[in-house]
N, C-alpha and C positions, 0 to 999 in steps of 0.2 A: 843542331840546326841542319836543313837538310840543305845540299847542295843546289837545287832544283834542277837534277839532269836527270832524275829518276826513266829510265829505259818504258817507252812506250813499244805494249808487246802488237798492240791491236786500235784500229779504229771503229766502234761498233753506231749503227743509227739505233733511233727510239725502241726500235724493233728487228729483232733476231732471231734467227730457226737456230736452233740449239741442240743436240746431240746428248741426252743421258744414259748411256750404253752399258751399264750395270743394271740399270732397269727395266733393257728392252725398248726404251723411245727414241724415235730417229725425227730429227725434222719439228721439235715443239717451236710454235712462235710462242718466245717470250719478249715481253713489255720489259725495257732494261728503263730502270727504276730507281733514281737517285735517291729519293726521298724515303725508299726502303732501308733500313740498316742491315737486313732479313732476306736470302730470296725465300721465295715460294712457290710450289708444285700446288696446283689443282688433285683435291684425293674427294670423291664423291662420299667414299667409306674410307675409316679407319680404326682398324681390328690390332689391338695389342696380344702379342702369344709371346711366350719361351719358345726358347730352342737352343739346346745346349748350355743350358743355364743363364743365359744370353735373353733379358729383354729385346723383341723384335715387333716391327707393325708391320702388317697384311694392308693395301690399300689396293682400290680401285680408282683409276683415272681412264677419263676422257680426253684421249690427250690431241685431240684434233679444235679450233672453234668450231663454234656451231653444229654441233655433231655429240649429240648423248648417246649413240648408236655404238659405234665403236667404242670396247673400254680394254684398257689394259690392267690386270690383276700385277700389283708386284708384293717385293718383298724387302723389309731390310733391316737391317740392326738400328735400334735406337740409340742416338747418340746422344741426345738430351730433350727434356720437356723444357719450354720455355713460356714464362707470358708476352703477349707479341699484343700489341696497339695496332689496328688497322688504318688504312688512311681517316677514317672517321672517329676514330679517338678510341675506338670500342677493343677493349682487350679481352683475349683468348689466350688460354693454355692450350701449346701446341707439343706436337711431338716432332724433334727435328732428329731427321737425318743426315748421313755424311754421302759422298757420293761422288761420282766422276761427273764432269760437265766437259763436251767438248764446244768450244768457240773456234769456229772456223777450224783451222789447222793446229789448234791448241790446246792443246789435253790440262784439265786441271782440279784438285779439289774443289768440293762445294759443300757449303751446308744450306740446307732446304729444313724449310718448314712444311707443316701441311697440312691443308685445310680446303675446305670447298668452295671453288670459286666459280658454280652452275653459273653463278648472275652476274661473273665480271666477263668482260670481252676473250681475256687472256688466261690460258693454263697454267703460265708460269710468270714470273715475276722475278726479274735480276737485280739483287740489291746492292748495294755498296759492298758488304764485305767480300763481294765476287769480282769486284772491279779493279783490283789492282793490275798497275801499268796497262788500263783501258781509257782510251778518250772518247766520249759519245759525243755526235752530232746530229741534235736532235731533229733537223729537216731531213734526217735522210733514214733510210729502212735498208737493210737489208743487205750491209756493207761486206758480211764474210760468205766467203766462198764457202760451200760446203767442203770437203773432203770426198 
């Protein structure tokens, strides 16, 4: 039984500039996402290669909204394929990887899915298994300071 005093690390609103610096992204607005179990990266492409015997995927993202212009090529080890339910019930086999996320002044794992999100608002999507000792308040945007 938990005590209920679990340490709150962060307070985030609906919406966050977020930090993936393993991948080169500084400043993604992500949509934080209760109803995700999954986050998720925006990847327009996604190219599976070896490297070092090592399953790895090649992607490209756009990692600004409204902006197909600018794109970021990255790179990273696969850390598993999963089938993933969209908010519309429609399920995809995804390739997820592992990764740094920074929140505000807080450095920490993450695992990402990846998938094309040209036709949703947001590049990125923060799901619950990211949310530990985080409380969202959903009137507000834009709660962490950058670093």
């Amino acid at each position: 039984m938990k005590s209920g005093k679990e340490k709150i690390l962060m307070k985030v609103g609906w919406r966050e500039r977020v930090s993936l610096p393993e991948l080169g992204l500084d400043a993604v607005i992500a949509k934080v996402d209760t109803g995700a179990r999954t986050s998720c990266l925006h990847a327009f492409y996604v190219t599976p290669f070896v490297k070092n015997d090592e399953k790895w995927v090649r992607f490209g993202i756009h990692p600004h909204q409204d902006d197909s212009l600018t794109e970021v090529i990255c790179e990273a080890r696969i850390h598993d394929e999963r089938l993933i339910s969209d908010s519309g019930g429609h399920k995809e086999m995804r390739y997820i990887i592992s990764t740094t996320i920074i929140l505000g002044a807080h450095t920490r794992p993450i695992e990402l899915s990846l998938t094309n999100r040209d036709t949703m608002r947001f590049r990125m999507l923060l799901g619950r298994t990211a949310m530990k000792n985080i409380i969202v308040y959903p009137k507000k945007s834009f709660l962490l300071k950058q670093k």
